[in-house]
Phi, psi and omega in degrees: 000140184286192191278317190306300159338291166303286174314312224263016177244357156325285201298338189257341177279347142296003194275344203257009153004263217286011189212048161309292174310314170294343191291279179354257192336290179329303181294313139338276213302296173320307193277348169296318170318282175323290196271004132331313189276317173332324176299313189306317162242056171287294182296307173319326153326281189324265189349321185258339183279344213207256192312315175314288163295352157279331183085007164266143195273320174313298168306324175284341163304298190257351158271351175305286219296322186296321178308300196275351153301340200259357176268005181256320185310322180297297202292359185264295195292339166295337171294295170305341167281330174280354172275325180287346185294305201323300197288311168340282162311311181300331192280321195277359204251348143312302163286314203285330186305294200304356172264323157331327182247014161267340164283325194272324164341287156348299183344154161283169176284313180311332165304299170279009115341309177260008184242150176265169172284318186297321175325310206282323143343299167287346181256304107019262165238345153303316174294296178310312177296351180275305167331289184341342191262336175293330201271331197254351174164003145330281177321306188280337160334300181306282166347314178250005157295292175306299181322312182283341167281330165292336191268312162325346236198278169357276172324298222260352149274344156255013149292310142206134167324287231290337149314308190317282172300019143295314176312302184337301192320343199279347197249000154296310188295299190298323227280312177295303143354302224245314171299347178272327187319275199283340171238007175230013160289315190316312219295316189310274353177314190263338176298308235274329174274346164278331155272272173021288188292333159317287167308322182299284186325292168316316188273341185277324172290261174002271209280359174267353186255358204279350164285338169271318177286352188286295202277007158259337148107027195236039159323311205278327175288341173290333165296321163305320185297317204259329169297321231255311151349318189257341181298324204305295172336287178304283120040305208240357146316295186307310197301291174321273161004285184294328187305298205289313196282322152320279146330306195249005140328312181304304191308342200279304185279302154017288172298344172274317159351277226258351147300329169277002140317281141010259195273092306082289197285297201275358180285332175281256212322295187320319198284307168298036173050033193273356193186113218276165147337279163294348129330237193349310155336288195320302199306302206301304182279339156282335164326288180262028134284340150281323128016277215284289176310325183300329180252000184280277231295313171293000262181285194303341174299282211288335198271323191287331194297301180286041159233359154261001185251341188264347156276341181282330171273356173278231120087308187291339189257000172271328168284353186274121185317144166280177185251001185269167174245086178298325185254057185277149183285346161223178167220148184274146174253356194192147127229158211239339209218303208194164174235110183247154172248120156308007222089032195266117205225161206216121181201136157276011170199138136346291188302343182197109163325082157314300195242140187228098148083034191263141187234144188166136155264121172247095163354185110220142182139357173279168158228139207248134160249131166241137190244136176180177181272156200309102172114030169254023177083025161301303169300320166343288202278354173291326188266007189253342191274332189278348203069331153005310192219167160267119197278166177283333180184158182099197174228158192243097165271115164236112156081026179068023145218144188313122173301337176303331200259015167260131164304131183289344172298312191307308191307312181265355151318329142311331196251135143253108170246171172233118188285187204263296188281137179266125175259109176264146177242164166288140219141170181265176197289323181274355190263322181293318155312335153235040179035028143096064190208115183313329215251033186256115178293156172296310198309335187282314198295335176282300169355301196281293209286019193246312162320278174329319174101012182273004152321271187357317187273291199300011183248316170301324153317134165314126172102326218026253165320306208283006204255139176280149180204133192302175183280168208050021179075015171302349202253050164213157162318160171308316225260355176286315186294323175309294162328293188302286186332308197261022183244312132012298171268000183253349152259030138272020189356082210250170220255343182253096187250100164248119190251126186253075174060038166319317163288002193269358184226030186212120198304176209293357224249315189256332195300312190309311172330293186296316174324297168342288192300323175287331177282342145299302173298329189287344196263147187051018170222147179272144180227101163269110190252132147256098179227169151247012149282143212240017188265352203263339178249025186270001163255045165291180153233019105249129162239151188240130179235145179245132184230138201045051182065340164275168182252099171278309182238143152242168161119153182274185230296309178294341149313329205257340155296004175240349156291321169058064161243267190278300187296320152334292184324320207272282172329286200301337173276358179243348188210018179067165163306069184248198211254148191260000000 
């Protein structure tokens, strides 16, 4: 077994921590089972050795009755063991999910940056659940698979040696068998899931585009696109297959083969008394009882192979660092004085640098604009303040302590932001509004939307507060959503309001709505505006303009229009030479 193996087979024998006992119990029950069933053509001989030729009925009476005592005895321990594996598995394949997804929770942004949602989906929940069949019954299978071959095997040497090796020749054959199973079945077995999550992943962009592909007329290529995914798929399904189906041609025939050796063999030994009849019976049913586990174990390999290749992808994504810092060194309890950027420099690769050496102080109770052309790093630095990236070098100072050494819950517990995309869930207006957390009261939720002017639209709702709105908010305008967004961040009254082109996609009628609203809010609170309409930040009481990951100009609007340098410029292109 490889090492890789081996770890993800570490990593899967803590999940059963808490359910030792049913391991236990189960695992009873399984060899209670195993020699039960061993029994059945023990008793059947007699019946054929004995009763049958006295011709009593009475013996054949009671060895019948013994033979169905001992399969409801079977299938009743076989029932209850299968309920407990059953209960087992779901539980623990329950718990794994919800720690998988308390975990991707965790996560840094760059990870879903390079991750898709559908990958994570699939992974989630698919992946975890191709597990449930390792957590819920392989494993005690395998057990009572090998037990019934041993006892089986046990019997049939001491019934007679010279069937016995006959049998022999059959285990060269599984063996090989089994090694194509497990080891060259894997690899297939992880692609296979990997393209899987490709499709998931594909298919979830797509149907979230089918209204933008309606109106580029680019149906047909999404179609092409998503087929030609599922050909692969398919394609490479058929290999796995055909492969799977080889194998178990051999396994199949092998064993009839070598029953019809058997009786072959044994017809000369019956005739010379060398041997009875119901021998050869018996022997014949431990024969596919051995059979029978033997191709349950290859079958089960293959069941294990995909539930080691859907844990090597759980497992990469439970080994992936979390992103909170639980043992930070101090926590803010307040903030009183200030925000400094140090020397700050930033690259989501080595090669190429976002942010360079940027430095600025933001007050507090200012509200600050950063301005700049579309890729010069103004979000960049909203995300280095949230903790969201880490800079590559300088430092973030609140109140004279470095933020790395603030816990990121605490650190974002301050921050209200409002992003350039707006996120709604299905639910009512008040639940999205305090994102579905008991302890933000109605009065903060009216409050905010009354600030905003989004009373005004939501009162006009079936429901008012109280109205549902489908996923993602469709059943409201953009500029509706925007308003719940910037209504949002504001009922978490935070002490830090960053608004991310919050105004850039909402007509002039609501900008205004949100300007109002942003100039109320703004007292006694630091507010960092990124926009590019630049008419929503001339009453900053700074604005920084960037350019290429540097801060070319600070100072307010008449200043830096009197400088006529990056911002004038910037300004007189969205509204002309008009008068300042």
């Amino acid at each position: 077994m490889t090492k890789d193996k081996t770890s993800s087979f570490k990593k899967i024998v803590p999940l059963f921590k808490n359910h030792w006992g049913k391991v236990i119990v189960a695992t009873t029950l399984v060899i209670l089972s195993t020699v039960l069933t061993t029994l059945l053509p023990i008793v059947f001989r007699e019946v054929i050795d004995n009763a049958i030729p006295a011709r009593s009925f009475e013996l054949i009476l009671i060895n019948g009755g013994k033979y169905l005592i001992v399969l409801i005895l079977m299938i009743i321990v076989s029932y209850f063991q299968q309920i407990i594996v059953a209960y087992m598995g779901v539980d623990i394949v329950n718990g794994l999910k919800k720690r998988i997804l308390k975990h991707v929770l965790d996560l840094s942004i760059s990870f879903f940056d390079k991750t898709g949602s559908g990958k994570l989906i699939s992974r989630i929940e698919s992946d975890s659940q191709q597990l449930f069949m390792l957590f819920s019954s392989v494993g005690l299978e395998m057990i009572g698979a090998f037990l019934l071959i041993g006892i089986s095997l046990g019997v049939m040497v001491f019934t007679s040696l010279k069937l016995t090796l006959i049998v022999f020749g059959l285990i060269p054959i599984y063996l090989i068998g089994t090694t194509v199973m497990f080891f060259k079945m894997r690899p297939m077995f992880k692609k296979d899931r990997k393209i899987y999550s490709q499709i998931c992943g594909l298919l979830e962009e797509h149907i979230k585009a089918v209204p933008l592909l309606r109106s580029l007329g680019s149906l047909d290529w999404s179609k092409r696109k998503i087929n030609l995914a599922n050909e692969e798929r398919r394609n490479f399904g058929l290999q796995i297959q055909l492969r799977q189906t080889g194998v178990w041609f051999i396994l199949f025939l092998v064993p009839d083969l070598i029953t019809a050796g058997i009786l072959y063999k044994s017809v000369g030994w019956i005739k010379s008394n060398m041997i009875s009849i119901g021998t050869v019976v018996m022997f014949i049913q431990y024969l596919e009882m051995s059979i029978r586990p033997l191709l349950m174990i290859t079958e089960q390999i293959g069941e294990l192979q995909r539930a080691q290749g859907a844990a090597d992808r759980v497992f990469e994504i439970l080994d992936t660092p979390s992103d909170n810092n639980h043992f930070a060194l101090s926590e803010l309890q307040s903030f009183n004085h200030e925000i400094i950027f140090e020397n700050v420099s930033f690259s989501y690769n080595p090669e190429t640098p976002v942010l360079k050496n940027v430095s600025f102080t933001v007050k507090k109770g200012e509200t600050v604009a950063i301005v700049g052309a579309t890729g010069s790093g103004k979000t960049t630095i909203i995300s280095l303040l949230a903790r969201f990236y880490e800079p590559t070098n300088g430092r973030i100072i609140i109140d004279g302590i470095d933020i790395k050494d603030i816990t990121k819950t605490n650190l974002r517990s301050f921050i209200s932001i409002v992003l350039q995309e707006t996120y709604l869930f299905p639910g009512t207006v008040e639940d999205n509004l305090r994102v579905f957390r008991d302890d933000i009261d109605k009065d903060s939720v009216l409050s905010a939307i009354k600030y905003t002017g989004a009373d005004k639209f939501i009162n006009q709702m079936k429901g008012k507060i109280e109205a549902d709105l489908s996923e993602d908010g469709r059943n409201l305008s953009f500029g509706e959503r925007q308003l719940l967004s910037f209504s949002r961040a504001l009922v978490f009254d935070p002490s830090i309001l960053i608004m991310d082109e919050a105004t850039s996609s909402v007509d002039p009628y609501t900008e205004k709505l949100i300007q109002e609203a942003l100039e109320k809010m703004s007292r006694g609170r630091t507010s960092i505006i990124i926009a590019h309409r630049l008419s929503t930040i001339r009453k900053a009481d700074k604005i920084i303009v960037v350019d290429d990951g540097r801060i070319v100009e600070i100072g307010k609007h008449t200043q830096l229009m009197d400088l006529k340098g990056k911002y004038s410029s910037l300004y007189n292109t969205q509204f002309g030479n008009c008068i300042v």
